[in-house]
TORPA-4810 file (N, C-alpha, C, O; in nm, 3 decimals):
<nodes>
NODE_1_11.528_24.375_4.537_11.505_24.427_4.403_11.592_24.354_4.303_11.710_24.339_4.337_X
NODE_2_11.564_24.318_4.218_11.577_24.248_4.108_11.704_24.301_4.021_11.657_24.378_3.937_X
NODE_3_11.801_24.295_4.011_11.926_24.350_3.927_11.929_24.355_3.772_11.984_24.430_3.692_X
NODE_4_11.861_24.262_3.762_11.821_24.180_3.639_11.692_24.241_3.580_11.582_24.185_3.585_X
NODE_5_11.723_24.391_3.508_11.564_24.457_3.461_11.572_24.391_3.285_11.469_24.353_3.229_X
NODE_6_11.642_24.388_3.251_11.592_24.332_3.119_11.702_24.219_3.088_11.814_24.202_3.137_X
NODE_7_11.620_24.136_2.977_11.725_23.995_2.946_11.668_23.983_2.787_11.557_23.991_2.734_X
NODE_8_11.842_23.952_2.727_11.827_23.959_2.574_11.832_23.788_2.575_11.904_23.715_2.642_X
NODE_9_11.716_23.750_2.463_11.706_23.583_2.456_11.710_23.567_2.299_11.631_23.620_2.222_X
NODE_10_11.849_23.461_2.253_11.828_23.423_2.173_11.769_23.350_2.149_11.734_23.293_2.253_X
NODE_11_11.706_23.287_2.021_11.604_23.191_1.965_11.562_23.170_1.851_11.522_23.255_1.771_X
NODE_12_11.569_23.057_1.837_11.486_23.056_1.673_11.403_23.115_1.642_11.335_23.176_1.724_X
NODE_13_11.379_23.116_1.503_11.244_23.180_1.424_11.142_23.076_1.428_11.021_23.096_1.442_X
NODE_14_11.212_22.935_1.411_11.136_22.835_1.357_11.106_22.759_1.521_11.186_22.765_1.614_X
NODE_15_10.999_22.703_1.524_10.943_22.583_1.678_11.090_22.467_1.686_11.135_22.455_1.800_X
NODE_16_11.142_22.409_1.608_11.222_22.313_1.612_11.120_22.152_1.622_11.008_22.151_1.570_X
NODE_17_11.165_22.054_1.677_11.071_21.976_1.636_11.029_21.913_1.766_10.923_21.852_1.779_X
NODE_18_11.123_21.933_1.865_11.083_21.880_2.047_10.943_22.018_2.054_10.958_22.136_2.024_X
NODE_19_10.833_21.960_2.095_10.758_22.068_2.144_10.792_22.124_2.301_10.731_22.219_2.349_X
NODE_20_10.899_22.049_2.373_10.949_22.106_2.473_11.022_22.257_2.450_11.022_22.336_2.544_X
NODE_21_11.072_22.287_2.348_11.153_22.389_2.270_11.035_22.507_2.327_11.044_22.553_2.441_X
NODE_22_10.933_22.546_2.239_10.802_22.642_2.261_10.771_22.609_2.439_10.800_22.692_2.524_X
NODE_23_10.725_22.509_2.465_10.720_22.478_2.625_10.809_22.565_2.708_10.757_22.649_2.781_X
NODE_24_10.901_22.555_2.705_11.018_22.635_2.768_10.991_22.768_2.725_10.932_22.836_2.809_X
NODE_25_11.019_22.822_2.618_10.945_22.953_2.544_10.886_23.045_2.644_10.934_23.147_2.694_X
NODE_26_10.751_22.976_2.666_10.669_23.033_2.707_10.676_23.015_2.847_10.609_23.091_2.917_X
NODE_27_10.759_22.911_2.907_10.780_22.923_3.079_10.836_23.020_3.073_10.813_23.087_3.174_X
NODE_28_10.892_23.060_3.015_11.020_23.199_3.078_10.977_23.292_3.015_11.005_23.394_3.079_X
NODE_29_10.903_23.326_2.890_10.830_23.437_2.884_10.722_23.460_3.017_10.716_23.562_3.086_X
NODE_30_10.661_23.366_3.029_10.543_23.378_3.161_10.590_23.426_3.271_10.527_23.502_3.344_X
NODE_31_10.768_23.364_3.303_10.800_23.435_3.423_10.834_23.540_3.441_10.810_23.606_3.543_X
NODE_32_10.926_23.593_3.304_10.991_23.756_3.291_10.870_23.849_3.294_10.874_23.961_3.344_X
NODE_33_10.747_23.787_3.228_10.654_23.914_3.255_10.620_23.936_3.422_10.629_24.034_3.496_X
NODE_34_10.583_23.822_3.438_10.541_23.820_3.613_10.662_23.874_3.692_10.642_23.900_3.811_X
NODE_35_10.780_23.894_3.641_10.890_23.974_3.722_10.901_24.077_3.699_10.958_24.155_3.775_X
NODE_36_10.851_24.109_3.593_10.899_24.257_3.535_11.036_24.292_3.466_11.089_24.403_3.454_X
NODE_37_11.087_24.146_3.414_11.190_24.205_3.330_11.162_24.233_3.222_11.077_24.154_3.180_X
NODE_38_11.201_24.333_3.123_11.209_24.327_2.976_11.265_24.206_2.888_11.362_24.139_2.925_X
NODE_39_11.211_24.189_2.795_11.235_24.110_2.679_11.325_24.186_2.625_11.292_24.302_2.650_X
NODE_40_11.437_24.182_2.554_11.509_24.200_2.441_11.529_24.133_2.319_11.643_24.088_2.313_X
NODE_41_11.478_24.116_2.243_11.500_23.969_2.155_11.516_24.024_2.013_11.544_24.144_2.003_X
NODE_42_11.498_23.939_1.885_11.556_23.961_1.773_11.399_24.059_1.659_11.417_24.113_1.550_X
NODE_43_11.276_24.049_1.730_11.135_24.095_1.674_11.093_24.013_1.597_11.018_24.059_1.511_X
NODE_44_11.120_23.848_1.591_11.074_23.790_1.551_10.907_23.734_1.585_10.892_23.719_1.707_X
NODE_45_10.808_23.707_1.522_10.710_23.670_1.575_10.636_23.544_1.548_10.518_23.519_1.569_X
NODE_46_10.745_23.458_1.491_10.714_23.321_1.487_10.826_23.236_1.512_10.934_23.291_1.490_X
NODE_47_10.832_23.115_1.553_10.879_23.026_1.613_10.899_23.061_1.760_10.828_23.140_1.822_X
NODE_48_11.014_22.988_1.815_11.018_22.974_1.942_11.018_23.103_1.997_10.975_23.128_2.110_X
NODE_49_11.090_23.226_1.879_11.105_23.368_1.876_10.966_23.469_1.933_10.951_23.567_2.006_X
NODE_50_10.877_23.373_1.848_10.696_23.414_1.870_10.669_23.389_2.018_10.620_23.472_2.095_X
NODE_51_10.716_23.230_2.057_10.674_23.234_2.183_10.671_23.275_2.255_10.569_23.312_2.313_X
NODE_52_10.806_23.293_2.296_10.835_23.394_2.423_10.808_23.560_2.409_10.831_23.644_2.495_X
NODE_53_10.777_23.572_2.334_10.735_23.741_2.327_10.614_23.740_2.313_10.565_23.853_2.324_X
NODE_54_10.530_23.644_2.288_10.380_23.648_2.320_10.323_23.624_2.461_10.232_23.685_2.517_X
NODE_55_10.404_23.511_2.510_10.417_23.506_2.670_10.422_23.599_2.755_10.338_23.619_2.843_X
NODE_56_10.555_23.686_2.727_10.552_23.833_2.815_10.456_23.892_2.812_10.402_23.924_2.918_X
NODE_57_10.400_23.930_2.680_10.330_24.009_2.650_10.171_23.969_2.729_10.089_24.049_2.773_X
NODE_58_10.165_23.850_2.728_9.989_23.799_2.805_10.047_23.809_2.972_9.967_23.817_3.065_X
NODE_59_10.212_23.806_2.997_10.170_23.794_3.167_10.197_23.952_3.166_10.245_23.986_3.274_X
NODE_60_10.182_24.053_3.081_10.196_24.179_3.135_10.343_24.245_3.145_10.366_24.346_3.210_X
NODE_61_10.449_24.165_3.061_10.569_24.269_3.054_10.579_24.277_2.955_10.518_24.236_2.856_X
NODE_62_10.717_24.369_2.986_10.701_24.452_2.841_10.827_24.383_2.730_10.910_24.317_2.791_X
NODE_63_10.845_24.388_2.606_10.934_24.352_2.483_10.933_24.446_2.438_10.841_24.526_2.426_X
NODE_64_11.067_24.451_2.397_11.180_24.549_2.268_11.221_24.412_2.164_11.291_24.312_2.157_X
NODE_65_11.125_24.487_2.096_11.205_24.389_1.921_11.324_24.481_1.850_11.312_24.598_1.814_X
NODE_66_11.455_24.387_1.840_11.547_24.465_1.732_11.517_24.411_1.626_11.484_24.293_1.641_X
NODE_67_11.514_24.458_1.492_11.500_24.345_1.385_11.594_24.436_1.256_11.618_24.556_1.273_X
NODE_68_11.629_24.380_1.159_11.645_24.443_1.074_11.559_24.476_0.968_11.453_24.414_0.957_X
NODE_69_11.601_24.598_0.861_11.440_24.619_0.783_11.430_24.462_0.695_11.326_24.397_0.693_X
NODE_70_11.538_24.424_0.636_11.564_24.317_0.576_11.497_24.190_0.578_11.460_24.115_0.487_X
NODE_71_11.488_24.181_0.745_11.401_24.045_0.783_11.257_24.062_0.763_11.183_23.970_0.728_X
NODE_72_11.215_24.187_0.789_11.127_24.183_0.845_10.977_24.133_0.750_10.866_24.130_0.804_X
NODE_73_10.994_24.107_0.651_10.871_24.018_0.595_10.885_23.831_0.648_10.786_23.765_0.680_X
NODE_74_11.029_23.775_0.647_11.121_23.675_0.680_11.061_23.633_0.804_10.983_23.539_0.789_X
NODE_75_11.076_23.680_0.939_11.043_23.704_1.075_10.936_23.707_1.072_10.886_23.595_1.079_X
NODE_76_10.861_23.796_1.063_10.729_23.832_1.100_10.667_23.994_1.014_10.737_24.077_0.956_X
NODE_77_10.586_23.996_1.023_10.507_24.146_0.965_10.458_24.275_1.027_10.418_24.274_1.144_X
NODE_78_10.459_24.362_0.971_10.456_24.510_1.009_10.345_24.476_1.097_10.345_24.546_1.199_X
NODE_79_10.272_24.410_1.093_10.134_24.433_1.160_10.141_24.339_1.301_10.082_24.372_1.404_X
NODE_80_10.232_24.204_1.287_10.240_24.160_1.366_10.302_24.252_1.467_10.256_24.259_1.581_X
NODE_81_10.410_24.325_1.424_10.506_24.407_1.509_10.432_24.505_1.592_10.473_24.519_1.707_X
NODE_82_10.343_24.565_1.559_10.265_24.676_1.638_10.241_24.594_1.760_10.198_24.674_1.843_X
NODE_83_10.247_24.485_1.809_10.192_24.411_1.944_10.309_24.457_2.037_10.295_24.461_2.159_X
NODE_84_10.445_24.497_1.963_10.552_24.515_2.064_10.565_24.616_2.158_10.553_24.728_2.107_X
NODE_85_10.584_24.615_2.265_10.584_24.780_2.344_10.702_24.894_2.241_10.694_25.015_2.219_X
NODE_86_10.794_24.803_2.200_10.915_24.909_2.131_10.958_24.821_2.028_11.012_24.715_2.059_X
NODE_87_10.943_24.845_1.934_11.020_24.827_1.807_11.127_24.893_1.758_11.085_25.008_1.745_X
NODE_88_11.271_24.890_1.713_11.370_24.941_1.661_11.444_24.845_1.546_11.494_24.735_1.569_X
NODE_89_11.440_24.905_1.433_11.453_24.853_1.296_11.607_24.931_1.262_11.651_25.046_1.268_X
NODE_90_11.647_24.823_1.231_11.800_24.834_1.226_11.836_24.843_1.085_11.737_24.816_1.017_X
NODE_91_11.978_24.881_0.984_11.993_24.888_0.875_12.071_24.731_0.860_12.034_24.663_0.765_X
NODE_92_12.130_24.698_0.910_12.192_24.567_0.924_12.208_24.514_1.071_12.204_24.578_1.176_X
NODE_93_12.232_24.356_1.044_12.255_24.237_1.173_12.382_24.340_1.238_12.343_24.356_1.354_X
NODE_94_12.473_24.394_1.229_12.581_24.425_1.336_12.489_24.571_1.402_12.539_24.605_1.509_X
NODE_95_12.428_24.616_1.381_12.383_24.720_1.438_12.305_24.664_1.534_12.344_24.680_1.650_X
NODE_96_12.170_24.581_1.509_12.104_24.491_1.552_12.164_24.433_1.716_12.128_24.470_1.828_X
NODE_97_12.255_24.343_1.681_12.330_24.279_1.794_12.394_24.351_1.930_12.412_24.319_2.047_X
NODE_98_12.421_24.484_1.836_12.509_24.606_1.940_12.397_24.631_2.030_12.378_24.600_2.148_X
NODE_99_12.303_24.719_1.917_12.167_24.754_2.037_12.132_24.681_2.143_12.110_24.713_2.259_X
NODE_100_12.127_24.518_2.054_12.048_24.408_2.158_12.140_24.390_2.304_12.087_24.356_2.409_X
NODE_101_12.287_24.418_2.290_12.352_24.403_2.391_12.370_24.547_2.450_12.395_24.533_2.570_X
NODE_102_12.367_24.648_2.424_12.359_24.781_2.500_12.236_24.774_2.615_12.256_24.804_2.732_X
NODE_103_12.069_24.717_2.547_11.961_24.728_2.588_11.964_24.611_2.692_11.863_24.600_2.763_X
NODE_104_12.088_24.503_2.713_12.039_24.453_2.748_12.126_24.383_2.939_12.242_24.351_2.962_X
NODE_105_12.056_24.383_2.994_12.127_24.312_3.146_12.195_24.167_3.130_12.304_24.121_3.164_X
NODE_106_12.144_24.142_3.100_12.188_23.969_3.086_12.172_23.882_2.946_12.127_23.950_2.855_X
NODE_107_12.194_23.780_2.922_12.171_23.692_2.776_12.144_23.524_2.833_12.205_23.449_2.910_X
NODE_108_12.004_23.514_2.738_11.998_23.387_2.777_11.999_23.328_2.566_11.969_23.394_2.466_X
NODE_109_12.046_23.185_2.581_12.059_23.121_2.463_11.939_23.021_2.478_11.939_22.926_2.556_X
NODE_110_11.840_23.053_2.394_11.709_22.856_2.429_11.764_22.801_2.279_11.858_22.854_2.221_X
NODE_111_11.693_22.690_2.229_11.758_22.643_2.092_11.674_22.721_1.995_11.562_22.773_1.990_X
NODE_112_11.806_22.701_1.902_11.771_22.768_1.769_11.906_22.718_1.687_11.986_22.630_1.720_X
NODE_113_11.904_22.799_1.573_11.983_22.749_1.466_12.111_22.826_1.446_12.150_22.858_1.558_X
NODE_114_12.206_22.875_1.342_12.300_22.908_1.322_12.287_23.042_1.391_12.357_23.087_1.482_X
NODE_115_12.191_23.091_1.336_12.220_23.290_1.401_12.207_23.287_1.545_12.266_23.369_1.615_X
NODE_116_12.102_23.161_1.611_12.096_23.192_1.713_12.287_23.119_1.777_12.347_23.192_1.856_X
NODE_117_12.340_23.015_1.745_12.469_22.974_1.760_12.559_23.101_1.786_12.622_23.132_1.887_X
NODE_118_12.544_23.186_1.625_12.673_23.338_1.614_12.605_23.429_1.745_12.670_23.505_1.816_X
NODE_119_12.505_23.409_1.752_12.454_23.520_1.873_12.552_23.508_2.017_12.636_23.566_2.085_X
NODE_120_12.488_23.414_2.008_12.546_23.374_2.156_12.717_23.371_2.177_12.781_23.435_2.261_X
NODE_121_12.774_23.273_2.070_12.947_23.268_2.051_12.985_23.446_2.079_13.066_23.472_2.168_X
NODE_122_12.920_23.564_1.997_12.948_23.626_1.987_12.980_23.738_2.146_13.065_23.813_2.194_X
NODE_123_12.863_23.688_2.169_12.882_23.785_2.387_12.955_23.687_2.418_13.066_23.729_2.448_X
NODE_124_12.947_23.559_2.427_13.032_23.504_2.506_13.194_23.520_2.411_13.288_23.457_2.460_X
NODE_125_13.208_23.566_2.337_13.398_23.667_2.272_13.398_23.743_2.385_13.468_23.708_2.480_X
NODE_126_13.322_23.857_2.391_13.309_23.993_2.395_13.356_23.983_2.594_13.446_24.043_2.653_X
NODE_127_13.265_23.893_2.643_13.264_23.833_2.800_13.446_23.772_2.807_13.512_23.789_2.910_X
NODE_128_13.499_23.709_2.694_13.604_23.641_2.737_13.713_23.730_2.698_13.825_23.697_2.737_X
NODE_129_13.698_23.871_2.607_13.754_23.991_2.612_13.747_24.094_2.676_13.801_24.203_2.659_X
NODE_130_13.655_24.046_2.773_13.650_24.166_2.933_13.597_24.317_2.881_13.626_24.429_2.923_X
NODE_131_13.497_24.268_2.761_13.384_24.404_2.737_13.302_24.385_2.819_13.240_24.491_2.828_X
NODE_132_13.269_24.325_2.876_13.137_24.284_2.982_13.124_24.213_3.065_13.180_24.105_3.051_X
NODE_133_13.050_24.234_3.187_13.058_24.131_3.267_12.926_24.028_3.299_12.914_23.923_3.363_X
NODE_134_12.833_24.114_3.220_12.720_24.028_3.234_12.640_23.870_3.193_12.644_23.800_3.091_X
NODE_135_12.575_23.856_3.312_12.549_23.702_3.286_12.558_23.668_3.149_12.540_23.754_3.062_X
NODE_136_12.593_23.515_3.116_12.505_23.461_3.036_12.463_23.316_3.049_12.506_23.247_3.141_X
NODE_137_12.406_23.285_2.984_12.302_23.174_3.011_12.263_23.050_2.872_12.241_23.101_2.763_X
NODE_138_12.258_22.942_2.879_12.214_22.824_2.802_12.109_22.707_2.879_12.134_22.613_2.953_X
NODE_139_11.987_22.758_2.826_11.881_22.698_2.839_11.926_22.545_2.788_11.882_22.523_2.675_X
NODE_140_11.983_22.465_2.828_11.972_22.327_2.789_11.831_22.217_2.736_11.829_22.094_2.744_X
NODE_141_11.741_22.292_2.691_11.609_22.192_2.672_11.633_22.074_2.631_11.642_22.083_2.509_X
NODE_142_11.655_21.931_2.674_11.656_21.864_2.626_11.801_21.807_2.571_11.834_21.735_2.477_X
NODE_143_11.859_21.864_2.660_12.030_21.794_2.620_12.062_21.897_2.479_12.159_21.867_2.409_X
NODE_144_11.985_22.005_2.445_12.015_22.039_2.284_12.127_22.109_2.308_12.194_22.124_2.206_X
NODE_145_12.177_22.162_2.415_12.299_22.237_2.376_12.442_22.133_2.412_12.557_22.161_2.376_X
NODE_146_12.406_22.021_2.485_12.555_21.920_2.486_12.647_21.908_2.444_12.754_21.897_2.502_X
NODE_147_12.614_21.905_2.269_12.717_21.921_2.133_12.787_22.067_2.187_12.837_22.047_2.298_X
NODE_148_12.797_22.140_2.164_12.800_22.291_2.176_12.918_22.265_2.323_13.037_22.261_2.295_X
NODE_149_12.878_22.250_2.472_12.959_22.238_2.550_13.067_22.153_2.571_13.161_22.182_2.645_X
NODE_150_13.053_21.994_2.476_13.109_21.944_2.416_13.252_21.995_2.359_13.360_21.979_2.415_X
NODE_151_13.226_22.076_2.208_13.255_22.184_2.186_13.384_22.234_2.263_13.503_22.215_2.238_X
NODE_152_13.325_22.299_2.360_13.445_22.418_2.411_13.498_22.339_2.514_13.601_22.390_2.558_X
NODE_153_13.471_22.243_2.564_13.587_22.167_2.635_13.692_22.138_2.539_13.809_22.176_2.551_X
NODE_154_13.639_22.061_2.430_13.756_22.006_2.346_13.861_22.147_2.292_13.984_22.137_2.283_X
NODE_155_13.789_22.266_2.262_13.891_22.415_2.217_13.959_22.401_2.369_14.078_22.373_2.373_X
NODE_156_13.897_22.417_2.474_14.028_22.428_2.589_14.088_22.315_2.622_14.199_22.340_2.670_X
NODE_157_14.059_22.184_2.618_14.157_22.080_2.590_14.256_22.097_2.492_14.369_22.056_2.518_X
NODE_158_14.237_22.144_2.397_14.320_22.128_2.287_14.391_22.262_2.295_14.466_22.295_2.202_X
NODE_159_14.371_22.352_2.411_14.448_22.459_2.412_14.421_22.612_2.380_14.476_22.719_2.407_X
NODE_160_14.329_22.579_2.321_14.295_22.719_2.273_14.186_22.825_2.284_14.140_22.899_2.198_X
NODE_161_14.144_22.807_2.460_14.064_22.842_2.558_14.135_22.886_2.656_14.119_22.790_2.731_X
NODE_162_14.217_22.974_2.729_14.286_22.970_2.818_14.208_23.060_2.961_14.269_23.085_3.065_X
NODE_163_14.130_23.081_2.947_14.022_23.207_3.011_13.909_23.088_2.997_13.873_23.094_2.880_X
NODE_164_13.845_22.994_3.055_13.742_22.934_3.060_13.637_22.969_3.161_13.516_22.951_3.149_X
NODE_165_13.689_23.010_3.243_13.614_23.070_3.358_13.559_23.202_3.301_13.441_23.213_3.336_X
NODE_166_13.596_23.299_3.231_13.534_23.388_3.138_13.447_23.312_3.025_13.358_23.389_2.990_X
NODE_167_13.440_23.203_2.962_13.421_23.179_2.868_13.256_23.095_2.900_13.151_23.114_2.838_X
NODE_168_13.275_23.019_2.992_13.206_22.933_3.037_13.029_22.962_3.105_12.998_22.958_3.224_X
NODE_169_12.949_22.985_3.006_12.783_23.043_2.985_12.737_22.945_3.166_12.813_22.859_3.211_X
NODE_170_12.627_22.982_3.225_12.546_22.922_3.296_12.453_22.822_3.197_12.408_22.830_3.082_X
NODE_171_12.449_22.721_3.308_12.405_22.611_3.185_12.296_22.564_3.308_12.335_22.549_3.423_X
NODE_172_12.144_22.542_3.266_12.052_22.537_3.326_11.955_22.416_3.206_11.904_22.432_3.095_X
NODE_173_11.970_22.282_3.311_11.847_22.217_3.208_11.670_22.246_3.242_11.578_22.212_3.167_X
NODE_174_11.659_22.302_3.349_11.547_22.333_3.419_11.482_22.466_3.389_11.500_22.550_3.477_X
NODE_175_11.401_22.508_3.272_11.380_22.658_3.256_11.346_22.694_3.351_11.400_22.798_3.313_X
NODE_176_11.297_22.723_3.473_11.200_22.716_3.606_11.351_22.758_3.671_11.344_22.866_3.729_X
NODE_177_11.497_22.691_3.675_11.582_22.755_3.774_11.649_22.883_3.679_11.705_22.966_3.750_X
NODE_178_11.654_22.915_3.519_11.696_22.981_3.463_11.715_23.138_3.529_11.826_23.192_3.533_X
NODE_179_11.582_23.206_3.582_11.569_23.349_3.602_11.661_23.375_3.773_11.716_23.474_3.821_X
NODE_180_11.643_23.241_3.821_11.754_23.257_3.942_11.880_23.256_3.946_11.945_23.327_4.023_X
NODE_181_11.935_23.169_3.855_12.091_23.165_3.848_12.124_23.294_3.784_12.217_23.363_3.827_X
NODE_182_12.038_23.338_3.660_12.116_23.498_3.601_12.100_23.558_3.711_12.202_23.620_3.741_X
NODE_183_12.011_23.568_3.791_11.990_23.686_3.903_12.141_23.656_3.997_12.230_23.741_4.000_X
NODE_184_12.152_23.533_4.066_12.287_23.498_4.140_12.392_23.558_4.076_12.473_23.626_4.139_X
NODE_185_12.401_23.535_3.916_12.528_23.593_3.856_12.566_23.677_3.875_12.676_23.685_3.930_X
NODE_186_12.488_23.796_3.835_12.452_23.908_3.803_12.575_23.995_3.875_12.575_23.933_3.982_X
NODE_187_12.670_24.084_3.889_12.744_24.209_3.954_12.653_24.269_4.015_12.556_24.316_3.956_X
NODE_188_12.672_24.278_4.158_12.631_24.352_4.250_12.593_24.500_4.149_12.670_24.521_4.056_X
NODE_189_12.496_24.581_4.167_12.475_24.741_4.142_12.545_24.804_4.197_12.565_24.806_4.319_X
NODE_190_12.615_24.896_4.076_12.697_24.972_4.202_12.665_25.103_4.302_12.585_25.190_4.268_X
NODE_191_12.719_25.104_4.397_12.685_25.150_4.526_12.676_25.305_4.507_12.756_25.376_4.445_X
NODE_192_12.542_25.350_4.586_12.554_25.502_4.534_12.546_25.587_4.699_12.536_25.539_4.812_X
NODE_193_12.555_25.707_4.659_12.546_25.816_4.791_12.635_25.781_4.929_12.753_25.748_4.917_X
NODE_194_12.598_25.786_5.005_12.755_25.768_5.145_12.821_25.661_5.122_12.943_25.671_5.110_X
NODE_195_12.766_25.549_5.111_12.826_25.457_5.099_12.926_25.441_4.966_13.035_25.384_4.966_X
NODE_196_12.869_25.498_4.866_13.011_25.491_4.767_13.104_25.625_4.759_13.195_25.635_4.677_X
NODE_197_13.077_25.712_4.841_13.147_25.815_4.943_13.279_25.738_4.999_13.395_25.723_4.962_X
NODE_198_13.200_25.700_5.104_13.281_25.629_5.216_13.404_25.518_5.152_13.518_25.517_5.198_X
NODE_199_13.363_25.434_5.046_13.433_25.352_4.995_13.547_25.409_4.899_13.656_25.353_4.893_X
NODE_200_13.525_25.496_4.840_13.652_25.560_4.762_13.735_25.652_4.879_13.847_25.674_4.833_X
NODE_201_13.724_25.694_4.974_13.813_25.773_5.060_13.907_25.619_5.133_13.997_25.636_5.215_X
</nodes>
């Protein structure tokens, strides 16, 4: 059984300009539905954002859009939104983000732009402040996140990373091995009835 029931994915609004970007999209929307994980994502319904939640949605799983009321002409439209199994409309982005990480098992990053950047920086704080232990993940499409890992070698070269092993996302250039490594990550479930009896005595 699968540990891994739902996964929050950041992503652009916009396709970007590699059509590998949407390609990927929709591999891992295609697979989370065929697994049965939930979508968690931002309720966007265009760009790479569109993809993958249209994907789930044709292989048969289910999506939770967070969005704020703010975006929501920005993102996508009231009407588009009715396609979602669950919609939840937020008053602002920090409410938004909380939900998306309460609702969610794991985090994967595909490319996108600045919000999708603060998204991700932001669990991976929260992971290197021991709020959480759950996966996370960087879809590499195309070498796009390099800069970025780049990046945080040079903050812990230069010192100011000291927890890298907390800090340090699963990095997958292959969308196809993505849904296995979060699953490997993942914390055992914890143990219920005799056996978590037996273990506290």
């Amino acid at each position: 059984m699968n540990s891994i029931r739902s996964l929050c994915v950041y992503c652009g609004s916009s396709p970007g300009r590699d059509p590998a970007f949407i390609q990927a999209a929709e591999t891992l929307g295609t697979a989370m539905g065929q697994a049965g994980i939930r979508l968690v994502y931002g309720g966007g319904t265009r760009g790479i954002m569109g993809a993958v939640s249209d994907a789930v949605i044709a292989a048969g799983g289910q999506v939770t859009g967070i969005i704020p009321r703010f975006l929501i002409d920005m993102e996508a439209t009231e009407s588009e939104l009715k396609r979602l199994d669950e919609l939840v409309v937020t008053d602002d982005m920090h409410q938004r983000k909380h939900m998306m990480f309460e609702r969610s098992d794991a985090f994967v990053a595909l490319p996108g732009g600045i919000g999708t950047l603060e998204e991700l920086v932001e669990i991976m704080t929260w992971s290197q402040l021991g709020r959480h232990r759950k996966p996370i993940a960087i879809a590499n499409i195309g070498g796009f996140w390099d800069p970025f890992a780049s990046l945080l070698d040079h903050m812990r070269d230069a010192g100011f990373i000291h927890t890298a092993h907390q800090v340090r996302p699963i990095v997958v250039d292959r969308i196809e091995e993505l849904l296995p490594a979060i699953e490997a990550a993942a914390p055992p479930p914890p143990r219920e009835g005799v056996e978590a009896v037996i273990e506290r005595l």
